[in-house]
N, C-alpha and C positions, 0 to 999 in steps of 0.2 A: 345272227341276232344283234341289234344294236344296243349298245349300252346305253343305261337309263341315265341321263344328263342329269337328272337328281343326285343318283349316286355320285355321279364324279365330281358334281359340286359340291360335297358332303366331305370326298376324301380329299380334295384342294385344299378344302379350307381347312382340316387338322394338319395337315402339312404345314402350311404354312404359320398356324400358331405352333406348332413343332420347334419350325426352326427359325419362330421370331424367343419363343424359352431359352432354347440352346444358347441363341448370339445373346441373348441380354447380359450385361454385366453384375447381374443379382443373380442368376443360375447358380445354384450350388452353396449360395449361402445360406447360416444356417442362422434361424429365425431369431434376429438377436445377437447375434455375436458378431456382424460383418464381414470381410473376406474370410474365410475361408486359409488358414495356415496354411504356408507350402508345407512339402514334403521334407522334415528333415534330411540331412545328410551329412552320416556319421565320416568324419576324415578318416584313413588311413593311421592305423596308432604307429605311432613313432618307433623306428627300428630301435632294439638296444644299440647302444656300441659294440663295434669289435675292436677298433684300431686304440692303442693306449700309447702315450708318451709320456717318459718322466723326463726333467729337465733338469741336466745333471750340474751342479755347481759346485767346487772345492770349499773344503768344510762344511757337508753337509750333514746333517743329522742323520746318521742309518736308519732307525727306526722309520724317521718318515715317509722311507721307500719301501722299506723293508716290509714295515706293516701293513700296506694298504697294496704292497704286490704279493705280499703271500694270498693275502685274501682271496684278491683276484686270479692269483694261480690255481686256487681251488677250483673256480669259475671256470676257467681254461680247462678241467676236465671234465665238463659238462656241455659247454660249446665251444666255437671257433675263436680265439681272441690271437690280436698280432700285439705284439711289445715292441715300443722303438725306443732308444735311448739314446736322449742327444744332450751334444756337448759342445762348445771350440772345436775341438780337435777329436781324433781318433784315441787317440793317447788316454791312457786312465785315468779314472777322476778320483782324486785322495780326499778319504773327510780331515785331512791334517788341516788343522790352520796353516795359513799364509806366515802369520804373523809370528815369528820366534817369541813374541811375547806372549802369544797365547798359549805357549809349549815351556811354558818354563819347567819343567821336568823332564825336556827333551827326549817324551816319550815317540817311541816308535810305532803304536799300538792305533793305527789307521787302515781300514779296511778302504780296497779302492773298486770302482767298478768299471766297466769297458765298455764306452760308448757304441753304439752303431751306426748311427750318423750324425754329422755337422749339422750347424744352425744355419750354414747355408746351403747346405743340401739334406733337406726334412723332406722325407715322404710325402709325398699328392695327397694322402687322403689318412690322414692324421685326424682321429673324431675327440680324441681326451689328452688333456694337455694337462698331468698331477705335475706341482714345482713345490718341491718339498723344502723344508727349513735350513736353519742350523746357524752355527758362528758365520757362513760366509754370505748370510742372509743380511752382513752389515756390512759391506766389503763394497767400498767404494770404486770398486772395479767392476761392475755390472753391466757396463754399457750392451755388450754384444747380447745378452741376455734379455735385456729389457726392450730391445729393438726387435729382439727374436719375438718375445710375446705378445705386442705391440700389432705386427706383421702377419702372426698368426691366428690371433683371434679370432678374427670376421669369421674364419672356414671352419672354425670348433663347433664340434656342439656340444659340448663342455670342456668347463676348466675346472680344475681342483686346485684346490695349495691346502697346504696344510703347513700347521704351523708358523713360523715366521716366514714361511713361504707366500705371505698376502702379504707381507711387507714389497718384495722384490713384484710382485705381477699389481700393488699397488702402484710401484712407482713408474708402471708403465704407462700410466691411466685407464687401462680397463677395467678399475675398477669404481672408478668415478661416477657417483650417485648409486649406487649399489652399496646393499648390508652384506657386511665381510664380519667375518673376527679374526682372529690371530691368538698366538699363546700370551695369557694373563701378567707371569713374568716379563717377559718382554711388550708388554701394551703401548709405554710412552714409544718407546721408540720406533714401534711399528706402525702405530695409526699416524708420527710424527711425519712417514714417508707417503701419507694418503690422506692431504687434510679435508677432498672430495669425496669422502669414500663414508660412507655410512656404519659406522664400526658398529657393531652389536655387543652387549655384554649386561648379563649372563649369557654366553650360549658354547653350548659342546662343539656346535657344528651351524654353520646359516646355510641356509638355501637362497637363491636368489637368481631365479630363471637358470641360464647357463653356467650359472659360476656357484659352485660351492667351496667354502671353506670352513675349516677345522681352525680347532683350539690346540694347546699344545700337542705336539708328538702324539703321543697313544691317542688321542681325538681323532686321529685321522683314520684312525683302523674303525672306529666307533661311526664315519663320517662314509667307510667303504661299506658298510655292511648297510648302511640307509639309504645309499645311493644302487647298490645290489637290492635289496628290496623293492627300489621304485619303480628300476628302471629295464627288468628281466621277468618274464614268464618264472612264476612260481620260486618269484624272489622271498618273499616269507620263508616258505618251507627250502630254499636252497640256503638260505644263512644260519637258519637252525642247523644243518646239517653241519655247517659248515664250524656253527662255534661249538658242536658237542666233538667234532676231529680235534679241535684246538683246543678244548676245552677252556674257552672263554667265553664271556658274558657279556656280550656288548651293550650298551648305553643306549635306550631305544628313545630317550629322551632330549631333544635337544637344548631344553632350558635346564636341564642339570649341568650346572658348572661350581664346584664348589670354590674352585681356584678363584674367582671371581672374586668372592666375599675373603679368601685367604689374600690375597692381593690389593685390596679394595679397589677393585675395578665395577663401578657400575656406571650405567651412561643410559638417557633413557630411550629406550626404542623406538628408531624415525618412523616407524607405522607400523600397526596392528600386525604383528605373527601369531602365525597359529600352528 
């Protein structure tokens, strides 16, 4: 039987308005609103950290290590984290001052800690660089320190200081155009090492992309328990855990600084925080 040349000229011609709809560049818009959004697509969420460094300096303040690695050693038994601790040298690092003027009671009463590696041999994959405070946060002997932080930055993905510890990672310049604080007591002389640096005050603790910093000493435990919240699966309910073992109350508020107003430290904030 031969096919009816009607029909086939019937189905030609929806073919080919078919696939004159298809190719048009109007196809699939929608009446009014113009193309057509792509497809979103959600990136990959950012690993937490595992790898931590503290950067150890003579005359340091304990607390500032102490506090924000106990914290973190909680963390440590919940998941995987590595600890590096560098230094100069292998040799122990004493929070004694340098200075027999600063020891006028030539007390003994200095706890020391034992580096794991040199600042010239730091681990490949170093992700958190904490540089905690203290008397030796004025010690004009910083060089290998401030060259170390300098050097290692780029590869962080994050840095912490706490305390007068934005003094020293200020005079590196990484912290240049960036909102930092530092402790209220020591203010002049620490924002005096970062006149690029965007100080903040009132604040506990700033955020600022990769770089966070804490206000005095105990800020910095206030400053790990905010940074454990952000930056961890079921960080809320791991810090709660965490302060009812310790039985402490951390500071969920960054603009709480009373030290600020005891100090008169105010300064107005280079842009909008929240």
């Amino acid at each position: 039987m031969k096919p009816n040349s009607s029909l086939i000229g019937l189905l030609t011609t929806l073919l080919l308005l078919t696939s004159s709809v298809l190719a048009s560049p109007q196809h699939g818009k929608a009446k009014g609103k113009g193309k057509p959004p792509p497809i979103p697509i959600t990136p990959p969420s950012e690993e937490p950290p595992t790898h931590y460094g503290v950067l150890l300096i003579r005359a340091f303040q304990p607390l500032d290590i102490y506090g924000p690695l106990d914290t973190l050693q909680l963390l440590a038994h919940n998941r995987h984290l590595t600890l590096t601790l560098l230094s100069r040298t292998l040799l122990p690092v004493t929070s004694e001052p340098a200075s027999a003027m600063m020891n006028t009671h030539k007390s003994t009463f200095w706890p020391t800690i034992s580096p794991t590696h040199t600042l010239t041999s730091p681990p490949s994959n170093l992700q958190v660089l904490i540089i905690p405070g203290g008397p030796g946060a004025r010690s004009p002997d910083l060089g290998p320190e401030i060259a170390f932080i300098r050097s290692v930055f780029p590869k962080l993905q994050y840095l912490i200081t706490i305390c007068t510890g934005s003094g020293i990672a200020a005079q590196s310049g990484v912290l240049d155009g960036r909102r930092a604080t530092t402790n209220k007591a020591a203010w002049n002389s620490m924002t005096a090492m970062g006149p690029k640096v965007k100080w903040v005050a009132p604040a506990r603790w700033v955020e600022d992309g990769k770089v966070w910093s804490s206000s005095g000493v105990t800020a910095g435990i206030d400053l790990i328990y905010e940074f454990i919240k952000q930056k961890y699966p079921n960080g809320t309910a791991l810090t709660k855990r965490f302060g009812e073992v310790t039985e402490y109350e951390p500071e969920t508020d960054w603009r709480a600084d009373p030290w600020s107003e005891r100090f008169n430290v105010t300064v107005p904030v280079p842009e909008p925080l929240v």
